[in-house]
N, C-alpha and C positions, 0 to 999 in steps of 0.2 A: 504493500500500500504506500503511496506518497506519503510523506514525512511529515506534512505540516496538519492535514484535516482529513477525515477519513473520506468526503464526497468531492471533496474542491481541490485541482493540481494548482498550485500556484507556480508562475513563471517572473521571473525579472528578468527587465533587460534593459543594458548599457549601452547606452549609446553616446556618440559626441560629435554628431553630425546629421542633417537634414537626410540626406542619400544610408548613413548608417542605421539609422531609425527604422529608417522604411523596411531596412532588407533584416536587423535586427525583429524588430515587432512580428514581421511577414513571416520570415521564420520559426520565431517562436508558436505561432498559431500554428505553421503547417508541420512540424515539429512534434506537436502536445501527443503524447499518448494515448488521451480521453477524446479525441476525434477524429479520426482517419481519413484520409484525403476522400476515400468513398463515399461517405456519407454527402459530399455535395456543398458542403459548407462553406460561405465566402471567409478569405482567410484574411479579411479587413478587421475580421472581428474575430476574438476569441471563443472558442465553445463554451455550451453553456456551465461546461465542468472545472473550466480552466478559468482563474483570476492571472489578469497578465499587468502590472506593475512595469512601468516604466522608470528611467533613470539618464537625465540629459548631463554627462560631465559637462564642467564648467570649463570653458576656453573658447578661443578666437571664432570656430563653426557652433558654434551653441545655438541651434537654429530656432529663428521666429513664430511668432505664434502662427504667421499667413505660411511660412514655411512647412510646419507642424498640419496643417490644416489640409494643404496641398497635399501634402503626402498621402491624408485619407485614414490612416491605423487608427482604431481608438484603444484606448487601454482601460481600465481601469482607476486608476493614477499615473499621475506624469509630473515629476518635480526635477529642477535642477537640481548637480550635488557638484561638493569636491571629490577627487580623490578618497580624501580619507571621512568623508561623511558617509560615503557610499561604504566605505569596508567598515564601520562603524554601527551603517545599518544593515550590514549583512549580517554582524554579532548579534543582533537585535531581530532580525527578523529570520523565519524560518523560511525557505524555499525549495522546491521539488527541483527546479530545473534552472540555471542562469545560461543567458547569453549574451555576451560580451562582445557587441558591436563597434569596436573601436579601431583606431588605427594598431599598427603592430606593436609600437613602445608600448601603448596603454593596456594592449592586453598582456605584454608581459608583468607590466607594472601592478597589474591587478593580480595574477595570478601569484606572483610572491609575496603581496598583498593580504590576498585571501588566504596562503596555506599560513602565514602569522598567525591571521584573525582567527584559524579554523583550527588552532593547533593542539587547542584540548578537547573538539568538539569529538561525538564518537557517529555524529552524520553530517552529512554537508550536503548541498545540492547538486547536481550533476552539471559540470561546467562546460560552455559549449561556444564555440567561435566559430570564425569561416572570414569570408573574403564578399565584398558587396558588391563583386563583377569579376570583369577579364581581369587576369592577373596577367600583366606582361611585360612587369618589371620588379624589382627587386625581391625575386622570386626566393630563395634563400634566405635572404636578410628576414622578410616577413613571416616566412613560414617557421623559421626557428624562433622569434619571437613569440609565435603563435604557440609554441610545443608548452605541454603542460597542461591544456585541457582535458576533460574524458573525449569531448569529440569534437574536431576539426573539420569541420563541411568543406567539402570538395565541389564546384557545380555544377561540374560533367565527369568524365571517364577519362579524358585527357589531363582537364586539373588532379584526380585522382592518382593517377602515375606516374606524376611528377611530381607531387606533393612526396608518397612514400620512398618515392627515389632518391628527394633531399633525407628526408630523416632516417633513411638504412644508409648512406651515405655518411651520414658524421655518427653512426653509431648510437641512434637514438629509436626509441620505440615509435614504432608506425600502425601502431594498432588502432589509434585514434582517427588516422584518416576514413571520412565517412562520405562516400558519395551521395550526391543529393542534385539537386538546380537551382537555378535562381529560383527564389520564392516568390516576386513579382510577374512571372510568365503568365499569359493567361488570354481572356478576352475571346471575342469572335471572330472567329476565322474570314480573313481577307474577303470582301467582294469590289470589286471597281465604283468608285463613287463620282457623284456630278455634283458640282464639278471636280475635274480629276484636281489632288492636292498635291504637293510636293511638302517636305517637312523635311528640313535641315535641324537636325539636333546641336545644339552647340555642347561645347563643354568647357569648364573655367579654367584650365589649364592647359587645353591642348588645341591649337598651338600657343603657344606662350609670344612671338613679338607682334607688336604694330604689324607687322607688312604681313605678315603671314594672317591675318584676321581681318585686317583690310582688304586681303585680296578675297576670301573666302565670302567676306561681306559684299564684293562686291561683284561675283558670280553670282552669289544666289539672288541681287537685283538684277543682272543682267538674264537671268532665267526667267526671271520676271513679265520682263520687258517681251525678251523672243519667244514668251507665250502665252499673251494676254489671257485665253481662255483658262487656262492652268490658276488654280489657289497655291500662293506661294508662303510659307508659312516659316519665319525662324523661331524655334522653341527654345525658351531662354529658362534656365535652370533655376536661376534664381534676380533678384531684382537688387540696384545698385542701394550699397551699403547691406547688403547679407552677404553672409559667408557659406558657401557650401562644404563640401569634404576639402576641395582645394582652393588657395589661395585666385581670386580673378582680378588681377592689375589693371585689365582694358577690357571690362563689360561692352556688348554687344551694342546695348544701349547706349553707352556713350558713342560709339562709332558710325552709327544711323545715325546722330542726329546730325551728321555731315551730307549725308544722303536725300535723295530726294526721289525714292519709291514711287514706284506703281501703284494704281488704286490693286492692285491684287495681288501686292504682299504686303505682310503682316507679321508683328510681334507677338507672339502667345507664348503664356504662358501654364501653369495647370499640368493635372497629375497628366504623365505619361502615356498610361494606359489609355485614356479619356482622348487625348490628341491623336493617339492612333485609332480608334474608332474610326478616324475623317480622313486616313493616311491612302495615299494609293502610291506615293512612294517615301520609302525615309533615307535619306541622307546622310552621312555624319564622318568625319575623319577616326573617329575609332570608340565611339561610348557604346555603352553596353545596352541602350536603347535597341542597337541592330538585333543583338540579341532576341529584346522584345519584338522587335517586327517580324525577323526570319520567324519566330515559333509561332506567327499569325500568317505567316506565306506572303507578309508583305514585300512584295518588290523593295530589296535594301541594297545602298550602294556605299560600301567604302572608302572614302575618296584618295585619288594618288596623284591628286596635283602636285600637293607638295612635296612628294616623293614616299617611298614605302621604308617606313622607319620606328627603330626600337624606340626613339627619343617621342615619337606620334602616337605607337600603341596599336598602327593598323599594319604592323608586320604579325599582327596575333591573325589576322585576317588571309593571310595568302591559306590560298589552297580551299578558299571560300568560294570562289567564281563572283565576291560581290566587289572587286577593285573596279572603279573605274574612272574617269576624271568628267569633270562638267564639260569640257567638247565634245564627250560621248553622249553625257545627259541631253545636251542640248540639240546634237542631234535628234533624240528619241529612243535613247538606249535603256532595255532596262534589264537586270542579270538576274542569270539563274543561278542559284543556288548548289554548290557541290551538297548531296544528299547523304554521302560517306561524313564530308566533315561536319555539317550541321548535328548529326547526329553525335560526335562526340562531345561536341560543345556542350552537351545537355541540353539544345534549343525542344527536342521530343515535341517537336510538329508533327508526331508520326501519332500522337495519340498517347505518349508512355507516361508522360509526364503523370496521370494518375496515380500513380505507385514510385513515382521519382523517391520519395520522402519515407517510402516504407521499412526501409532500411534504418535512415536514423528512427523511429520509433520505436523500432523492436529493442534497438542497441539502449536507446533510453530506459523505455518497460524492464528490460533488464538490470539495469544500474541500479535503478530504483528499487526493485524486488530484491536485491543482495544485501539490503539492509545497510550497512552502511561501505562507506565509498576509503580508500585508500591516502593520506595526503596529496596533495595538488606535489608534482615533483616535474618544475620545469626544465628543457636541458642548459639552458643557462642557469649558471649557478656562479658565486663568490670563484668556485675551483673553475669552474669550464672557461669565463670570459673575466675576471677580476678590471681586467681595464677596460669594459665596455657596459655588461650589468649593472654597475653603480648611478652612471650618467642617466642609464634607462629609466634609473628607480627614482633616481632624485628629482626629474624632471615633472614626476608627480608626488613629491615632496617625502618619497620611503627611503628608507637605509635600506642600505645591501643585505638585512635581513627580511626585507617588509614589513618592518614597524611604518610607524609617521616620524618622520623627523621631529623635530623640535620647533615647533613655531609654525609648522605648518598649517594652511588655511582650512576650518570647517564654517559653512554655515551658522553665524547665531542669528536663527529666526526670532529674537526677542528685537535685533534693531535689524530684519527684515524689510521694509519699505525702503527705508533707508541705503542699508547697503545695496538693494535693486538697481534701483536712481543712477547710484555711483557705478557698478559695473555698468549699466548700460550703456553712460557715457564714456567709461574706459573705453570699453569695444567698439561705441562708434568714432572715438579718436583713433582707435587703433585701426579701422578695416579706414578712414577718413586716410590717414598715413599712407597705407598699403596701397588702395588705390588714385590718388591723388598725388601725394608728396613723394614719394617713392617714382613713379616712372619722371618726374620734374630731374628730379636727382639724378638719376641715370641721364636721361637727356644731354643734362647740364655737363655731363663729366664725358662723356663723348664726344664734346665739340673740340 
C-alpha cells in the first residue's frame, strides 16, 4: 500500500521552470499507479486517487502565473520554495512518489539533499526524474547528474540506450533507466485545414545571435508574403520579461516590431497542443514541438538554413527525412517522415503510445509494495568528483554532505507579502539586465 493514506497516492513534484512543470506534472499523472493510461483519463489532471502537490524552486525561470496557466496542469497545490524549504518539507510531509523536474545540478542537489533529510527515515518516496525533450547535448554531464534516482525516464528507445551506455560506462548502476515518452504527446490526429496554416515554433535559445533570428524572422515574413492564402503563425514561448527553461537575450517580439507583416501573419501565443489543432505544417530549427507534430502526422520540417549542427540541436534530426530549408518550403515542399526513426524517438504515431508509461508503473507499484526503499546513493559522491560535487551543492546552498549551509535562504511566510514584492522586482531587474543591458554591453565591446 502507498505510505502516506490507505485510498489516496500522493505525488510531489519539482519543478523550476514553465516547460519543466508541464513535463514534470504530465508525468507524474501519466506515471500514478492508481490510473492506467487505459482507463482514458486526461493527464491534465490527476486521478481521482492520486493528490498531486506541486513545488516551483525559487530562481531566475520561476514561471508566471499567465505562464503556469498556459501550460494547463492543475494540481492540487502549487507554492514556490527554496532549496532547503522544499527538503524541509519533504521531513515534514509524507509522499508515495517524487518527481524532480529540474535542470541537472538541481537534481543532483536535491538528491544528496534528500538522502541527508531521509537518513533516519525507514520509508521515503520513490524518487523519479527524466529529461523534458530531445537531449542532444551535454549528454553525460546531465545524465550523471541525474544518477541517484529509483527511476530515470528515458523518452524513447534510442534515449534509453544511451542513457544505460553512459552509466555501464563509468561503472554505475543502470537499473534505473526507465523507458517511457514524452508525457505531453497526444491530441487529434492531422487532417488538412482552411485555411492551410504554417506554424514556426521559436525557441529562446536556439539560435542565440541577432542575424541568425533576424534572418529566421524574416523568412517566415517572407512566407508570408509569397502566400497570401497560407495563415502564417510564429508561436512564441513565452512573452518579454518571462523566463523560460532558457535564458532569451532577443525575444521574437522585440525583432517584429522592426517589421512590417502581412495581414496573414501573426504572433501567438498559448498551450502547444491547442496551436497545433490549427497546424497543417510546423516548422522549427530543433524544439521538441516537432516531436509533438510528427506523433499527430503533422507535416514537420527541421530547418537547415543555418546549417545542420550540435550547437542548433537539429543534428538530433538527421535520419528524420524532416530537414529542409525555407526555399524548399516556399516552393511547396512538405517531408515525409522516416517511419524507422520516428518510431525510436518515442513519437508512437503508430498507436503505442497507450502503454508507453506501463513500464514505469509497474517498476513504481513495485517500489512501493517493498515496503521500504534503500538510501538515495548518487554516483557523485565527496570520493567520485571532490572538485566538482561541492560547487553542484553549494549553488543551492548544501554542503558536500547535503545538509543546508549556514545562512542559507528559507521562506518566512510570517513577512510573506513583503519578501514577494522584493523578489519580484529582483527578477524583473535581473531578466531587465539579461535582456536589455547585456546584448548593449556586448555590442558596445565589439566595436
Amino acid at each position: 500500500m502507498p505510505a502516506s493514506t490507505a485510498n489516496t497516492l500522493r505525488i510531489a513534484v519539482l519543478a523550476d521552470s514553465d516547460t519543466r512543470w508541464k513535463w514534470g506534472a504530465l508525468t507524474a499523472n501519466r506515471i500514478s499507479p492508481t490510473r492506467p493510461e487505459e482507463a482514458g483519463e486526461s493527464p491534465e489532471t490527476a486521478g481521482p486517487d492520486t493528490r498531486l502537490d506541486g513545488f516551483l524552486l525559487r530562481g531566475r525561470a520561476t514561471p508566471t502565473a499567465r505562464q503556469l496557466h498556459e501550460v494547463g496542469v492543475r494540481a492540487d497545490s502549487l507554492r514556490e520554495v527554496t532549496a532547503v524549504e522544499f527538503l524541509r518539507e519533504m521531513t515534514q510531509e509524507t509522499y508515495d512518489v517524487l518527481v524532480l523536474a529540474l535542470v541537472g545540478g538541481g537534481v543532483q542537489a536535491m538528491l544528496h539533499g534528500l538522502a541527508h533529510a531521509w537518513r533516519e527515515r525507514t520509508r521515503r518516496p520513490v524518487v523519479v526524474t527524466g529529461y523534458v525533450g530531445v537531449v542532444y547535448e551535454k549528454l553525460a554531464d546531465g545524465l550523471l547528474l541525474r544518477h541517484g534516482a529509483d527511476l530515470v525516464l528515458a523518452n524513447s528507445r534510442q534515449d534509453a540506450e544511451r542513457f544505460r551506455a553512459v552509466y555501464e560506462g563509468v561503472g554505475a548502476d543502470a537499473s534505473s533507466v526507465t523507458e517511457v515518452a514524452l508525457p505531453f504527446l497526444g491530441g487529434a490526429p492531422y487532417e488538412k485545414k482552411d485555411p492551410y496554416t504554417v506554424v514556426f515554433a521559436a525557441q529562446p535559445s536556439v539560435p542565440e545571435s541577432r542575424g541568425d533570428r533576424t534572418y529566421l524572422l524574416n523568412r517566415l515574413v517572407q512566407h508570408a508574403r509569397r502566400h497570401p492564402e497560407r495563415e502564417v503563425l510564429l508561436k512564441l514561448r513565452s512573452k518579454p520579461g518571462e523566463h523560460t527553461t532558457h535564458i532569451e537575450e532577443l525575444p521574437y517580439q522585440k525583432l517584429a516590431q522592426k517589421q512590417q507583416p502581412p495581414a496573414n501573419f501573426r504572433l501567438v501565443y498559448g498551450n502547444m497542443g491547442e496551436v497545433l489543432d490549427r497546424t497543417d505544417l510546423l516548422v522549427t530549427v530543433s524544439s521538441t514541438a516537432a516531436l509533438e507534430s510528427l506523433h499527430r502526422r503533422i507535416p514537420t520540417v527541421v530547418l537547415t538554413d543555418l546549417g545542420v549542427r550540435e550547437a542548433l540541436g537539429n543534428h538530433h534530426f538527421v535520419g528524420s527525412g524532416c530537414l529542409a530549408s525555407w526555399d524548399q518550403l516556399d516552393a511547396g515542399h512538405e517531408p515525409l517522415p522516416d517511419p524507422e526513426w520516428v518510431s525510436r524517438q518515442g513519437v508512437a504515431a503508430d498507436g503505442a503510445y497507450a502503454t508507453a508509461f506501463d513500464e514505469a508503473r509497474r517498476r513504481i507499484t513495485a517500489l512501493l509494495a517493498a515496503g521500504g526503499l534503500p538510501p538515495l546513493k548518487p554516483y557523485y559522491t565527496p570520493v567520485t568528483a571532490p572538485g566538482y560535487l561541492p560547487g553542484v551543492l553549494a549553488r543551492h546552498h548544501l554542503a558536500p554532505d547535503g545538509s543546508p549551509l549556514p545562512g542559507a535562504p528559507a521562506a518566512d511566510r510570517a513577512a510573506g507579502p513583503v519578501r514577494q514584492i522584493v523578489r519580484r522586482a529582483a527578477r524583473g531587474a535581473y531578466r531587465h539586465g539579461v535582456q536589455r543591458v547585456a546584448p548593449v554591453i556586448r555590442r558596445m565591446g565589439e566595436l
